[in-house]
C-alpha positions as a Markdown table, in Angstrom:
| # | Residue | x | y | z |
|---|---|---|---|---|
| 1 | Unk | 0.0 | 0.0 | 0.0 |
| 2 | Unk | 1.6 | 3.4 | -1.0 |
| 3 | Unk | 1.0 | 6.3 | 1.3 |
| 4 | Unk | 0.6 | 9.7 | 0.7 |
| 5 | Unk | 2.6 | 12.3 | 1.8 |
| 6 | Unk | 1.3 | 16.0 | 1.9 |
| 7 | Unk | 4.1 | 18.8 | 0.9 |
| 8 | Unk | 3.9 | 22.4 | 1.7 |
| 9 | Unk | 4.0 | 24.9 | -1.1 |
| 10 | Unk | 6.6 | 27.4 | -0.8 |
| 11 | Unk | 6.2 | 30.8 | -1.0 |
| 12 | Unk | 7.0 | 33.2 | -3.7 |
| 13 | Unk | 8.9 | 36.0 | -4.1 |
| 14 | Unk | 9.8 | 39.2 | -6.1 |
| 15 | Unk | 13.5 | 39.8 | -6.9 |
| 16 | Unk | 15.3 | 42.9 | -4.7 |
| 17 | Unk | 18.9 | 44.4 | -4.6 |
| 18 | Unk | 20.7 | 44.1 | -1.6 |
| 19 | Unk | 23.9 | 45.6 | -3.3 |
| 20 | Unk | 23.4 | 49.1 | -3.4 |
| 21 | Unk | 21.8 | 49.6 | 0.6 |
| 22 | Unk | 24.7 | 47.4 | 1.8 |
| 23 | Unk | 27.7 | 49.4 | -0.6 |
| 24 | Unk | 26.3 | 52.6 | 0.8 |
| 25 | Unk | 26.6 | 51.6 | 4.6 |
| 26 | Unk | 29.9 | 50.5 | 4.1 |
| 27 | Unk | 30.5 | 53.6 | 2.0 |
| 28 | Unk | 29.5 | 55.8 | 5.4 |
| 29 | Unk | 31.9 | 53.5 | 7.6 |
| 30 | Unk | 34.6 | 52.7 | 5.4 |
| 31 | Unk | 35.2 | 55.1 | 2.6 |
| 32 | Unk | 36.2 | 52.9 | -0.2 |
| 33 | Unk | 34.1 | 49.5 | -0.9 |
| 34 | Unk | 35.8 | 48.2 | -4.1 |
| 35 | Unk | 37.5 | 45.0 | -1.9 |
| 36 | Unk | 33.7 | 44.1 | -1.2 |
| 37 | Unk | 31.9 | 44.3 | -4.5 |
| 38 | Unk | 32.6 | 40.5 | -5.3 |
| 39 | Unk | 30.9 | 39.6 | -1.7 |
| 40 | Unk | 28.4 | 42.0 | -2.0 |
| 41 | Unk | 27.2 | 41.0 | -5.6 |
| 42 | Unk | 27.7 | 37.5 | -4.5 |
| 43 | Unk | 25.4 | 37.7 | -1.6 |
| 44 | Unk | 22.7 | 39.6 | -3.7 |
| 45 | Unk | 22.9 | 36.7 | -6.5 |
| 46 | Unk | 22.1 | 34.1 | -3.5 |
| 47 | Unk | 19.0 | 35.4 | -2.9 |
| 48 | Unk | 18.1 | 35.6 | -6.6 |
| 49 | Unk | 19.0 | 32.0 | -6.7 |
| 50 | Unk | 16.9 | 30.8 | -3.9 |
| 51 | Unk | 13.9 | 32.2 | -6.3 |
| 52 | Unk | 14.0 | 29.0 | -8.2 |
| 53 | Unk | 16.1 | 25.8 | -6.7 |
| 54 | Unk | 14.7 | 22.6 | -7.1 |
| 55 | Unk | 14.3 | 19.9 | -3.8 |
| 56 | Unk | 17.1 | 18.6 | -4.2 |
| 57 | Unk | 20.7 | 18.7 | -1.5 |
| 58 | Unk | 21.9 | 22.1 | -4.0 |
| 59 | Unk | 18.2 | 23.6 | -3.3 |
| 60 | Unk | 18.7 | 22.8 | 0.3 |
| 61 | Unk | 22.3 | 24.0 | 0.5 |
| 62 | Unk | 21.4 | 27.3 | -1.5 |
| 63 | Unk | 18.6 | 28.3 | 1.2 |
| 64 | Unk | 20.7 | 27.1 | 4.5 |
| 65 | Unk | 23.7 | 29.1 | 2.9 |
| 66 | Unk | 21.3 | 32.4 | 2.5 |
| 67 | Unk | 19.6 | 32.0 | 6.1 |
| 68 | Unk | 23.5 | 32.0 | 7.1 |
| 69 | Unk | 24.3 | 34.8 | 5.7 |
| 70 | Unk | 21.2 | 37.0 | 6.6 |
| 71 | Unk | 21.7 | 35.5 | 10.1 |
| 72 | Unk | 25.6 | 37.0 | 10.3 |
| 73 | Unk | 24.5 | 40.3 | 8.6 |
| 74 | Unk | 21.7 | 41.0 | 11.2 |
| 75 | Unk | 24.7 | 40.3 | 13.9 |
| 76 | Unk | 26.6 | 42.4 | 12.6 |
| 77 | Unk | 25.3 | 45.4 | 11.0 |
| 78 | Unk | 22.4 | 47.5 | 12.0 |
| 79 | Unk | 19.5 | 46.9 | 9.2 |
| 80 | Unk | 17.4 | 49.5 | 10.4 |
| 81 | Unk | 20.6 | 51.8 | 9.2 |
| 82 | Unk | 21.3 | 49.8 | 6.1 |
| 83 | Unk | 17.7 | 50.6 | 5.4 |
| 84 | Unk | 17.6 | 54.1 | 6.0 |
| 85 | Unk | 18.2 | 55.6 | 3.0 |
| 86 | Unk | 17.2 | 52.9 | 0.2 |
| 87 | Unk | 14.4 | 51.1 | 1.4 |
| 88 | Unk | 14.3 | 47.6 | 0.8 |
| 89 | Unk | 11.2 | 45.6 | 1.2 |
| 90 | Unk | 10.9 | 42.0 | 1.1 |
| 91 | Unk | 7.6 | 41.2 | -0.9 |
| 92 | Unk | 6.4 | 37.4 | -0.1 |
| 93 | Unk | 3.4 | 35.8 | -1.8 |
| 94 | Unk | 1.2 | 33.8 | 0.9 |
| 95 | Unk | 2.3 | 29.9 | 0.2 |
| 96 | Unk | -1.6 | 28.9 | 0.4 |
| 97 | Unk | -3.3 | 32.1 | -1.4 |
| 98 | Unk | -0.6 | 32.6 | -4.2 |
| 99 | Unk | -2.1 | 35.7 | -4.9 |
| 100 | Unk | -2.4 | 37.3 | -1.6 |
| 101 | Unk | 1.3 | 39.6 | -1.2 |
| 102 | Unk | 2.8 | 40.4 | 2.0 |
| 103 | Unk | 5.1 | 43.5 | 2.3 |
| 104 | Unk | 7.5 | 44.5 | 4.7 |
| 105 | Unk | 10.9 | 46.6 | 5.5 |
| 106 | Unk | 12.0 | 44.1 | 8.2 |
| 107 | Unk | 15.1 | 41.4 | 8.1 |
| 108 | Unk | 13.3 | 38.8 | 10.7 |
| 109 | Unk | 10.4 | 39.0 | 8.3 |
| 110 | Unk | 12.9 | 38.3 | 5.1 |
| 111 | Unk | 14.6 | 35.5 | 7.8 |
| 112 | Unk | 11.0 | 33.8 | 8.8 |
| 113 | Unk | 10.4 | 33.5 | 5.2 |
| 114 | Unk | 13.5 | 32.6 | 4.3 |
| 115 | Unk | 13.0 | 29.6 | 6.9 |
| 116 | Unk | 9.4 | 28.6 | 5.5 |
| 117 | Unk | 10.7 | 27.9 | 2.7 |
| 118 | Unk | 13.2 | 25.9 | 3.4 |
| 119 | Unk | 11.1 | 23.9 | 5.5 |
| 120 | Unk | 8.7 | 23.7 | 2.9 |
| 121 | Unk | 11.8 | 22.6 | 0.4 |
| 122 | Unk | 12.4 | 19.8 | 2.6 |
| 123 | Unk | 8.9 | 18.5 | 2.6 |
| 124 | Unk | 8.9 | 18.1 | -1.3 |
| 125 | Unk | 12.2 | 17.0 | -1.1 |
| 126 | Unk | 11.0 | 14.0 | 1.6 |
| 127 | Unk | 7.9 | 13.3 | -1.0 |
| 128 | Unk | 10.5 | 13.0 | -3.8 |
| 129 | Unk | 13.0 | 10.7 | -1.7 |
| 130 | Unk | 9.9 | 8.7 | -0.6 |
| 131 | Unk | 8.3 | 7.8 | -4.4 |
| 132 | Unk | 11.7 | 6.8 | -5.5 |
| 133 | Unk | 12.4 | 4.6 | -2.8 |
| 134 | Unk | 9.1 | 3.1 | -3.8 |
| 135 | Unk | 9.4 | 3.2 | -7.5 |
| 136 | Unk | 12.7 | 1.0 | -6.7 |
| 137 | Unk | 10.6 | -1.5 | -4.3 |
| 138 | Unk | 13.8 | -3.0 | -2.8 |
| 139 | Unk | 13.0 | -4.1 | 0.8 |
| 140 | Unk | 16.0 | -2.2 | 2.5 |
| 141 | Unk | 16.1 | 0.5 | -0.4 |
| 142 | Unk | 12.2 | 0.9 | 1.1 |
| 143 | Unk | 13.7 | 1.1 | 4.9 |
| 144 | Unk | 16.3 | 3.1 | 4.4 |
| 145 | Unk | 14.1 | 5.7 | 2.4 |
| 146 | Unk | 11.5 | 5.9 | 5.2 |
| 147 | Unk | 14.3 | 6.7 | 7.4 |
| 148 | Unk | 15.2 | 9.2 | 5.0 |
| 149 | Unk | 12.1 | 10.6 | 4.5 |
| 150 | Unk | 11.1 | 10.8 | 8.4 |
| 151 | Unk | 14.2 | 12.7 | 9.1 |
| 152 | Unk | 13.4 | 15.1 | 6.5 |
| 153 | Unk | 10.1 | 15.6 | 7.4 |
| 154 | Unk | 11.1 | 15.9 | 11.5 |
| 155 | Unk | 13.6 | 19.0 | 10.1 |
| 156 | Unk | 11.0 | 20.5 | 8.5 |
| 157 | Unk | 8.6 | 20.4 | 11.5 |
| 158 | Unk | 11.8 | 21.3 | 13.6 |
| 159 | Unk | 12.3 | 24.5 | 11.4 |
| 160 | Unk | 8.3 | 25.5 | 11.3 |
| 161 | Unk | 8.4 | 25.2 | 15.1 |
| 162 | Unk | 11.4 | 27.3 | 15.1 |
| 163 | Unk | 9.5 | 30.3 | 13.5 |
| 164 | Unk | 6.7 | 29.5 | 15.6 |
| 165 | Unk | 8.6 | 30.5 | 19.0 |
| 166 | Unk | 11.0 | 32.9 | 17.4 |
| 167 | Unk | 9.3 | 35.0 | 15.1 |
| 168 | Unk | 6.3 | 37.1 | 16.3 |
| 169 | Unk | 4.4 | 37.5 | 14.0 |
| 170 | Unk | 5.7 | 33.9 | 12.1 |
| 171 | Unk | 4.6 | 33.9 | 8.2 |
C-alpha cells in the first residue's frame, strides 16, 4: 500500500537588490568598498537564486547558505541603518493564497520566510526521496528511504516550530 505524503508549497517571491543599501553603509563606515563588491554581488545573487532551486541537497544547500548569511549580517550590522536611506522591502506571496502579497521593510520578516521555505523545500524533497524509494521497491532501499524521509520531514517540522517561537508575528 503506497501512502501519501502532503508537501507544503513554498512561498514566492519578487526579486530585490541588496547591493546598493549594503555598498552605501559601508560607504559611510569605510570610505572605499571596491575590496567588497565581489561579496556583495555575490550575496545579492544568493538570494536571486533561492527564487528558483529545485528539492534537491543544491536547493537545500542554497537556502541554508542564505539564512547564514542574513543571520551573520543582522549580527553584525544594523539593518534599520542599512535601510535608511534605500528602502528595501521584502515582498512574499502567501504559500496557500498565491495571490495574496505580503510586504514589509524588516530582516526577521525576510529571515522567517527565508526559513518557511526551506522547511517547505524539505517536505517536497522528503515526498521525492519517498516515491523513488518506492518506484525501486527494494526491501532495505524501502527502509532506508522511510528513514530518510522521516528525518526530512522531522527537520521540516523542527524548522516550522522554530519560527513559531522565534518570530512574532511567524509567516
Amino acid at each position: 500500500m503506497k501512502t501519501h505524503l502532503l508537501t507544503v508549497p513554498s512561498k514566492k517571491t519578487e526579486e530585490i537588490n541588496w547591493v546598493k543599501p549594503l555598498n552605501n553603509y559601508l560607504v559611510s563606515i569605510y570610505g572605499n568598498t571596491s575590496s567588497y563588491q565581489d561579496d556583495l554581488n555575490s550575496f545579492n545573487k544568493l538570494r536571486q537564486d533561492i527564487r528558483g532551486v529545485n528539492a534537491d541537497n543544491t536547493g537545500l544547500k542554497l537556502y541554508y547558505k542564505y539564512y547564514s548569511q542574513l543571520e551573520l549580517l543582522d549580527l553584525r550590522i544594523p539593518f534599520a541603518t542599512v535601510n535608511k536611506h534605500k528602502k528595501l522591502e521584502f515582498e512574499w506571496f502567501d504559500a496557500f493564497s498565491p495571490t495574496v502579497a505580503n510586504k514589509q521593510a524588516a530582516l526577521p520578516f525576510e529571515k522567517a520566510n527565508v526559513l518557511f521555505n526551506l522547511a517547505a523545500l524539505l517536505t517536497r524533497f522528503a515526498k521525492h526521496k519517498y516515491d523513488e524509494s518506492i518506484q525501486d521497491s527494494g526491501s532495505e532501499g524501502v527502509d532506508d528511504a522511510t528513514k530518510s524521509t522521516i528525518q526530512l520531514l522531522q527537520s521540516a517540522a523542527g524548522v516550522y516550530q522554530f519560527i513559531n517561537e522565534n518570530f512574532l508575528h511567524a509567516p
